[in-house]
N, C-alpha and C positions, 0 to 999 in steps of 0.2 A: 339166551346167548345162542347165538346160531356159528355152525361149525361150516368152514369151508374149505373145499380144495381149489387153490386159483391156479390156474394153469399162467406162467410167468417167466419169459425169459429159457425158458425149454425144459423146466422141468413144474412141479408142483409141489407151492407152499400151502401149510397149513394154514391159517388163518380162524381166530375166535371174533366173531363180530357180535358187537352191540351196539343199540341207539341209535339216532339218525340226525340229522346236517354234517356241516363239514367235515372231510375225513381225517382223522389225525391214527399214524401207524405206529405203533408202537414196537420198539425192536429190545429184545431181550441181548446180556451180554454171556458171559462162559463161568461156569458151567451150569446155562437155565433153561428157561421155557418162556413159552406165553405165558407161563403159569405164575412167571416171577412176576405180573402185571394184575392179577385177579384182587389187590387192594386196590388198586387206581381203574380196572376198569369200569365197572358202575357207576362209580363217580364221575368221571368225566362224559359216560353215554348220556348221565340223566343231566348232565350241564349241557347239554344241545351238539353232541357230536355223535356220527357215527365212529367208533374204536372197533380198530382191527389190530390184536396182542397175535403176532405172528412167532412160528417158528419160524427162524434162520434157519434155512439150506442145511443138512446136517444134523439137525435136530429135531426128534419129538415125531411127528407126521407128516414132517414134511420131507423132500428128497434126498437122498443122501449120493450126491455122486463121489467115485473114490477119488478120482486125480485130485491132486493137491491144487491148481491151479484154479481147480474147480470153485475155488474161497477166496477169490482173490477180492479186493474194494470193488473195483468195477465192476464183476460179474453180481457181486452182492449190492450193488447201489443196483443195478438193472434190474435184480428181481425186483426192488423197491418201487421203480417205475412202471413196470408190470401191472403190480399189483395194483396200484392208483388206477392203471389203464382196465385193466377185468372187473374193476369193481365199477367202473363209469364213472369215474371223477375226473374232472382238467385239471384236481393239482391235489395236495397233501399237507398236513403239518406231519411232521416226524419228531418222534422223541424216543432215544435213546439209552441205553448207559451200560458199561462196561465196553465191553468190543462191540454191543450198539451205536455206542459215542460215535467211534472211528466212522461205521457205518453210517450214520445217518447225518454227520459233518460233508462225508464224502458224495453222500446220493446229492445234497442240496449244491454242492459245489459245481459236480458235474452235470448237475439236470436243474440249473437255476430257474430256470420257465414251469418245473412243474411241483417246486417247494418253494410253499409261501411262507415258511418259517419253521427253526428246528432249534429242540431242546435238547443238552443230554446231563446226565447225572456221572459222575466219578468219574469219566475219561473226558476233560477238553478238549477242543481242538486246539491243535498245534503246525504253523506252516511245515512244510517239506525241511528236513534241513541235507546238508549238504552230502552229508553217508545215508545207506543205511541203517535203520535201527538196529537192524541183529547184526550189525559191522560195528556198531558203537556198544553193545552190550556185549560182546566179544573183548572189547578194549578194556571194559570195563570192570567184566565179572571174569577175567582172563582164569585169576587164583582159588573163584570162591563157585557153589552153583549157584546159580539163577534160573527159573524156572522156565522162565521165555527159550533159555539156550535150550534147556531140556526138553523142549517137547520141539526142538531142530527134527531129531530121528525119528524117521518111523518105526510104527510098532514099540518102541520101545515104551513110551510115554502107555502108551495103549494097553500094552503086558499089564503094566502096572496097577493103571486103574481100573483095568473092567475087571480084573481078579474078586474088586468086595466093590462094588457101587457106592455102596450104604455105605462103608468105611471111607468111601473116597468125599463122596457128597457129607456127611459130616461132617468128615475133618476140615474138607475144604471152606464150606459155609461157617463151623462153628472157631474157626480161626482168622477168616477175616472182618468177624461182626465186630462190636464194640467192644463186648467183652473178651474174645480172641485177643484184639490189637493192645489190650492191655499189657498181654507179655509180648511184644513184638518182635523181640531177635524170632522165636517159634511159632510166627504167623505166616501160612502160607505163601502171601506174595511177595513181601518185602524184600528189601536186598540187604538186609541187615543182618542176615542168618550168618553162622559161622560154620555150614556145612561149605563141603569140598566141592570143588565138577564133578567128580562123578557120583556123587551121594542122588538119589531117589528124591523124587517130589516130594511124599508122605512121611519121607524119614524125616525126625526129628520134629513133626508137629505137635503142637500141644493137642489135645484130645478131652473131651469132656464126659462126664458123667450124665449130664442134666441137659436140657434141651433150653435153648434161649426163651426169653417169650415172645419172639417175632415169628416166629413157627411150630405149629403141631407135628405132633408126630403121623396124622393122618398125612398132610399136607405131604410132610417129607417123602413117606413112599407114595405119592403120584408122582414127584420127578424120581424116586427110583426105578419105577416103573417105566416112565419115559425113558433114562440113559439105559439100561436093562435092556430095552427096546431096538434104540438107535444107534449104540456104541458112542465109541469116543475120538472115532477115527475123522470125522466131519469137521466136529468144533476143536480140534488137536490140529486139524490142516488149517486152518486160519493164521496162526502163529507159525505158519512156514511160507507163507505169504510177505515175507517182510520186502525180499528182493525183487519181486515180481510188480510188488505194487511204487517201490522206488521209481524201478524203469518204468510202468503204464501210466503214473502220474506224472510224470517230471514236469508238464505243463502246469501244475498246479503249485511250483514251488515258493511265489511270492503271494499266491492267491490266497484272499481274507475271505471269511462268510458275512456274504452280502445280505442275506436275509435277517430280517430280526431273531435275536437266538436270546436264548437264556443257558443256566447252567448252575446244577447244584450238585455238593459233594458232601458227604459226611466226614467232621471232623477227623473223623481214625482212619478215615478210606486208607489204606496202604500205599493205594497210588498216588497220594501227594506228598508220598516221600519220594517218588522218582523223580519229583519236582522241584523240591526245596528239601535241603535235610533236616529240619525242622517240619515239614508240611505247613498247610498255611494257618496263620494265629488267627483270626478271624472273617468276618465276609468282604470287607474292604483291602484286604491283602490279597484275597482270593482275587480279586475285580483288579488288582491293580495286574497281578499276572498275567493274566487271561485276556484280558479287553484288547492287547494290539492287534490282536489276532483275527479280531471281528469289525465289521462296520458299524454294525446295530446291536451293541448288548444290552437289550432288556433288562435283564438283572441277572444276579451271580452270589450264590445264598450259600451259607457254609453249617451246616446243620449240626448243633451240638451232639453229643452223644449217639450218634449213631459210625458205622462202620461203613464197611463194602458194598453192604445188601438195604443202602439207603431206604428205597422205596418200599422196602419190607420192613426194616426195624423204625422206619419212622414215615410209617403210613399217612398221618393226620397230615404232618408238615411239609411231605414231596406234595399228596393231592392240592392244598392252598398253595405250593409254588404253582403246579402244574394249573391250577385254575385263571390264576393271574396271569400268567403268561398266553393262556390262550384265550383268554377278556382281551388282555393288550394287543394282539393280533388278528382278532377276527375282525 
């Protein structure tokens, strides 16, 4: 695996590359790494692609500028483009997941000439709608917290977390896996907590004893090492980005993904309860949501037993989606 610094967009991403033909980039979601990609990258180098598992802007080794605006879609779709352009490619697959999703829905939309096709995992895409999202989750979570409102302030969010890394990344990871989502009112993301506005992200999560089996404990301190590193002020300013990428998108408010896409979610993902209060019951319920949104949906796979951290609690079953999707498109 070879390490790189690609100069992109004005500043410098880190980037892990392996393997060689066509490029496919891989975008990590919050709070991760390239690192959240090292089950899928081998596998997909030695199926005839060059992979590049990038840090986001923000993150790990690569730049961390402070303005908040600094994280906006567009500036992060650009580094996107960038990076295709330093590396010598005319074009990219991309696949995403988490605030990946967001991002690599957004790079293909805006830079359609140089994404031949994009995956993501736990976040869909979703057209423009008419507010704001932190104007609708304002509406929403007026009485109760929500996490999205919480990390609005700065520093405040930041206090919090980088006091115990290792507390925060445990709690976080081990409450929204599979076994997390089981108690779900005490799962990090959902909106189904019965804390107040002003209660702390960490208060009130459930906490474990025991380590899942989608990760070692070696594994966990290299991203504590990494947030340790990088802080939290980077990937905290993405989530303050709501209003800024309203107004820079607003072209894009009836606009579908024209490229062939796929899209997979683990049954417990938390996030398909922002979607359905139920989340989705199967993979055909999942495809019936989804699909108006896109031109070409490949496929849309709803994976048992696994949570937030799909691609890690269900290594075997994201690599076969991720292979077929990128057989179907090359």
């Amino acid at each position: 695996m070879d390490i790189k610094f690609i100069d992109t967009n004005g500043i410098k991403i880190r980037a892990h590359i392996e393997g060689s033909g066509p490029l496919v980039i891989l975008v990590h979601g919050w709070p991760e790494s390239w690192y959240s990609w090292r089950k899928q990258i081998p596998v997909l180098a030695k199926a005839g692609y060059t992979v590049a598992a990038i840090d986001v802007r923000g993150y790990g080794g690569s730049d961390k500028p402070h303005s908040i605006s600094e994280y906006s879609l567009k500036k992060l779709a650009g580094d996107i483009i960038g990076i295709i352009d330093s590396l010598g490619f005319e074009d990219a697959i991309l696949i995403g997941r988490d605030w990946g999703g967001p991002i690599v829905w957004h790079t293909a939309l805006l830079h359609e000439d140089k994404i031949t096709a994009v995956a993501g995992l736990s976040v869909p895409y979703y057209r423009r709608l008419s507010v704001s999202p932190i104007e609708l989750f304002k509406q929403i979570y007026k009485d109760k917290f929500f996490y999205q409102l919480y990390f609005q302030n700065e520093d405040v969010a930041e206090k919090e977390l980088e006091a115990d890394i290792r507390k925060f990344l445990e709690t976080t990871y081990f409450s929204g896996d599979y076994r997390g989502m089981a108690d779900i009112k005490n799962a990090a993301f959902t909106p189904f907590s019965d804390k107040k506005p002003e209660s702390k992200f960490l208060e009130g999560i459930h906490s474990y004893d025991t380590y899942p089996d989608w990760i070692t404990h070696n594994e966990m301190d290299y991203l504590i090492n990494e947030f340790e590193g990088s802080g939290l002020r980077g990937p905290l300013n993405r989530y303050r980005n709501f209003d800024l990428d309203f107004s820079e998108l607003s072209h894009l408010m009836n606009k579908k993904i024209s490229q062939p896409a796929a899209f997979l979610t683990g049954s417990h993902d938390p996030v398909n309860f922002f979607v359905l209060p139920k989340g989705y019951i199967n993979s055909n319920d999942l495809r019936d949501n989804i699909e108006p949104q896109y031109e070409q949906l490949i496929d849309a796979v709803l994976v048992d037993g696994a949570g937030h951290w799909v691609q890690e609690e269900k290594a075997d079953e994201v690599n076969v989606f991720l292979l077929n999707f990128l057989r179907s498109v090359s």
